[in-house]
N, C-alpha and C positions, 0 to 999 in steps of 0.2 A: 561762656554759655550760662544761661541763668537755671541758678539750682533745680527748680519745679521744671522742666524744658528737660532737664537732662535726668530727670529721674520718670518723666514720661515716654521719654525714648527709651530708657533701661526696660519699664515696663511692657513697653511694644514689642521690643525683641524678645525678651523672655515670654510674651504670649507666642509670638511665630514658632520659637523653638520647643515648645509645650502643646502646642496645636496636634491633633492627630495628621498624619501625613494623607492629602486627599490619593483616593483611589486612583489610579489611570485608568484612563478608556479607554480598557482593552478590557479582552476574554481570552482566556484560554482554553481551548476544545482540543479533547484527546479524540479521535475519530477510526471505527474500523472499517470506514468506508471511505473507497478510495477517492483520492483528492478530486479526481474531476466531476466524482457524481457529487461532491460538495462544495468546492470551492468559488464555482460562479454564484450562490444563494449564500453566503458567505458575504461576497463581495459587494453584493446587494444590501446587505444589513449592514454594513460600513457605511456606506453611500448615504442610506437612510438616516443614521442613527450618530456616526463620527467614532463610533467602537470598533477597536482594532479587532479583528478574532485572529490571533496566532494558534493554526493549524499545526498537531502532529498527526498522523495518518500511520499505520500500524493494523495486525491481527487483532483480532478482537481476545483471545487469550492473552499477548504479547501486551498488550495496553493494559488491560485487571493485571496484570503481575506488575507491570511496570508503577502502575496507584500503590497497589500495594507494599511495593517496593520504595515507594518513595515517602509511603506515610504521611504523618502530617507535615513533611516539608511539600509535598507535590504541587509543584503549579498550575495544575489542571484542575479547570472549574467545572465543565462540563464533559462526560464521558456518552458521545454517543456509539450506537454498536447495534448486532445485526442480530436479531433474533431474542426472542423472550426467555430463551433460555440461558443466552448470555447477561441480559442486563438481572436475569431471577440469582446468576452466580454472582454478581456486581452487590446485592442486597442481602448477600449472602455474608460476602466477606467484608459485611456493615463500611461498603465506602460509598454510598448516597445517600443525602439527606433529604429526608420528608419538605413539598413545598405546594404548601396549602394555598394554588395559584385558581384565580378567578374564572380568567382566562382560558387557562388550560383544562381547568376541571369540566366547562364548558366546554369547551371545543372538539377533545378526545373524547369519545365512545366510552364509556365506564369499565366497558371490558376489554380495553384498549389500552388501559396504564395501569399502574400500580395500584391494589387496594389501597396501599397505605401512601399514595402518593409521591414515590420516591424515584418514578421513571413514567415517562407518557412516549406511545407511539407516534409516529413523523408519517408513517408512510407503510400499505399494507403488502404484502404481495403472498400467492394461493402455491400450497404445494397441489399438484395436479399434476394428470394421465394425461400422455402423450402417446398417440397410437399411428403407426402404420398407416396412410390413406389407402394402402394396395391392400393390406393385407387383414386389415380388422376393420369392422364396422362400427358406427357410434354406438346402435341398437344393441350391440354384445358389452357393453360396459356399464357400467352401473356405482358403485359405491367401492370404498379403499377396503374393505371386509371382501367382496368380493373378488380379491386379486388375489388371493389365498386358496382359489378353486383350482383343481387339478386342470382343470381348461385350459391355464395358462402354464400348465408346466414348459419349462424351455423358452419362454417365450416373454419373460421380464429381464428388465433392465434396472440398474439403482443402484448409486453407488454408496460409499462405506458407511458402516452403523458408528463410525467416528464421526461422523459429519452431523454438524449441532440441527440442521435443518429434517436430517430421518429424525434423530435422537425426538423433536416436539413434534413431530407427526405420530412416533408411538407412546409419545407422552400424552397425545388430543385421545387414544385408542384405550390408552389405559382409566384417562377419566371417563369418556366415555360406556365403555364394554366391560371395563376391571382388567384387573391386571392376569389374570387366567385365560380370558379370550383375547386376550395381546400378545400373550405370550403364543397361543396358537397360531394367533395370525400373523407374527414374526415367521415361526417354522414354517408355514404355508408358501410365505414369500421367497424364503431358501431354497424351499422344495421347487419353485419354479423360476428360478434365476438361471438364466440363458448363459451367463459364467458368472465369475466371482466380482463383486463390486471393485469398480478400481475406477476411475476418473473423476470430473467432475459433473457437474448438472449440463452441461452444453455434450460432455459425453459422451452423455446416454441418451442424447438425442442424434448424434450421429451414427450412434450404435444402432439406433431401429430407422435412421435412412439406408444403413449398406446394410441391412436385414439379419444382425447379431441377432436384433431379439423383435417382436413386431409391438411392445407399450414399455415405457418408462417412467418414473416419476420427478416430476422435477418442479423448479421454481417459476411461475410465470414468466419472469420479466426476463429470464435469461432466453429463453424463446425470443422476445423483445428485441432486446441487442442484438443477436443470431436474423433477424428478418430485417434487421435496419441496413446492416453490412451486406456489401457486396463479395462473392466469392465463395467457398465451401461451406462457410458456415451458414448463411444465405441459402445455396442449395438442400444442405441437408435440412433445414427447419422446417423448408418452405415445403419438405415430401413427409411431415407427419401434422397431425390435429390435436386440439388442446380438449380433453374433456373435464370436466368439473365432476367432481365423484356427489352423491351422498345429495343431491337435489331435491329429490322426493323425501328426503329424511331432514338432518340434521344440517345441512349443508358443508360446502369443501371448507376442508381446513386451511387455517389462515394463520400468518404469522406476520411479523413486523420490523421496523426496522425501529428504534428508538432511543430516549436518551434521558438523562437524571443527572440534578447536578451534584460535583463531589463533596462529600461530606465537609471538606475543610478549605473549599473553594474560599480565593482572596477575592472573587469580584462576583460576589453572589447574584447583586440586582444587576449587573450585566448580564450576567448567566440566563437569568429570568428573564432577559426583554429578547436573550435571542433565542429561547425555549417558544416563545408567544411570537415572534418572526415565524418560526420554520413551522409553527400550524397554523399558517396565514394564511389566506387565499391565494395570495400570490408563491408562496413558498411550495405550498401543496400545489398547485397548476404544475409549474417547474418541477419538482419530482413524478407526476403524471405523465407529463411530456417527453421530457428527457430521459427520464430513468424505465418508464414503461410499468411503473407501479401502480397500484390505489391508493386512491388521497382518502386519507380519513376522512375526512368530510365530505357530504352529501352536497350535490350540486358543482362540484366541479370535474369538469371535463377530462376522461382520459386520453390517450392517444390514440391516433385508428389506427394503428395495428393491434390496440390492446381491446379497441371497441368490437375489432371484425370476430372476436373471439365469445363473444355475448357479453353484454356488460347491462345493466348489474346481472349479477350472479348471488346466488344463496352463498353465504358466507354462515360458516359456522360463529354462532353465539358465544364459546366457550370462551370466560377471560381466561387471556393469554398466560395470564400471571401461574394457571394449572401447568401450563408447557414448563415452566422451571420448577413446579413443583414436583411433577413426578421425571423428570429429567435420570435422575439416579436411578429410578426402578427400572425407567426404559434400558437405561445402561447393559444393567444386569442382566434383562430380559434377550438383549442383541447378543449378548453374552450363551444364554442358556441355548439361544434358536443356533448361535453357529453362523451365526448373519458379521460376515467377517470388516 
């Protein structure tokens, strides 16, 4: 073989093995929502894109510890999770990194992601009163301050001050009102709990169809599921009504479901094309639909069971980013009222 030939070959191979190794088309998504409310829009952004997403599905505690725990080896690019209070402890324990996305910055609400860009909402849903059709009228309810009135002693539902969804409802009360009239209207709500908190959000909506208590608080979209199903859960939902607190004021409080990609993510720009996927018209539809959520964005359709319930609705303004902010004070606060 002639000399220049075979010292052009040596050079070819030593550039392959010198080369950076290209990326795969894949993602990996750490998720605290359960596989089937994401897996079919998942499979969609494959179809579209040729990017694998390898799905692990997990608590939303269980997954931050799991990052955590894995450090900078973790395979996970994306961490999505359920509440702002959750992705506020994700940015806490510095495992998301800032992504100054065009797209995204456009797309989500400003009070809808992170100030500093390091998580953006997918999908909204309303903590809101659930009242008795027998036994309470729409006209006796009003705003979440008012559930604190002795009117209602004996007569509430709502489960534990562990549960990250109470903890950003009296985290919206404390930036709201301060932390002094939180604190009251935490004891207010003890003072009128029909028993001690213990279930979850579908619950305490069974709890005021066989008439433990005649209002509850809970998550919209869990009502959602509960009316799509046939069978007890079906019945019970189908004997109480959704009210929106706080109309004439500041509007009901809101929370989200959302996601940010990991600090030491190996496939960043995959990360980022399926962040810009899931607040797409079509991604946001499919969570309306299916999930019985709000889509972040304006102009697309929810589902009619979530329609029959009034839509739109006054949504409080407050960025979400305050829910993980005073998260700990609420803590303390559920702490001081006795709110078990």
């Amino acid at each position: 073989m002639n000399h220049w030939i075979r010292l052009l070959i040596s050079a070819f191979v030593l550039t392959l093995l010198s080369a950076p190794t290209l990326a795969a088309e894949e993602v990996n998504l750490y998720s605290a929502r359960k596989e089937a409310l994401i897996k079919p829009l998942l499979d969609r952004f494959t179809q579209q894109t040729g990017i694998k997403v390898n799905l692990i599905t997990g608590k939303a505690k269980t997954l931050l510890k799991r990052v955590q725990s894995e450090g900078h080896n973790t395979p996970a690019d994306i961490l999505l999770t359920t509440d702002a209070g959750n992705l506020h402890a994700a940015t806490a324990a510095h495992l998301l990194q800032p992504v100054d996305n065009v797209t995204l910055n456009a797309v989500v609400p400003q009070n809808l992601h992170d100030p500093e860009d390091r998580w953006y909402a997918l999908s909204i849903r309303s903590r809101v009163i659930v009242y008795s059709k027998e036994r309470v009228k729409a006209s006796e309810l009003s705003t979440y301050e008012d559930l604190a009135n002795p009117k209602w002693k004996g007569r509430i539902c709502v489960r534990s001050s562990s549960n990250i969804y109470n903890q950003s409802l009296l985290a919206s009360l404390i930036s709201h009102n301060g932390a002094k009239q939180a604190e009251n209207w935490a004891k207010g709500i003890v003072a009128n709990m029909a028993q001690p908190p213990k279930g979850n959000d579908r619950s305490q909506v069974k709890a005021v169809a066989v008439g433990i208590c005649d209002i509850a608080i809970i998550n919209t979209y869990y009502m959602g599921v509960m009316l799509q199903k046939d069978g007890p859960q079906k019945k019970a939902a189908s004997q109480v009504s959704i009210f929106f607190p706080n109309q004439d004021g500041r509007g009901a409080h809101i929370n989200i479901s959302g996601a940010g990609i990991i600090k030491d993510a190996k496939h960043k720009e995959n990360a980022i094309r399926l962040l810009e996927f899931l607040v797409s018209d079509e991604a946001q539809q499919w969570y309306a639909q299916a999930n019985h959520e709000y889509p972040i964005k304006s102009g697309i359709p929810v589902s009619d069971i979530v329609n029959a319930w009034g839509y739109p609705f006054k949504q409080d303004t407050l960025n979400v980013a305050e829910l993980g902010k005073y998260n700990a004070d609420a803590v303390k606060i559920f702490d001081r009222a006795g709110w078990k």
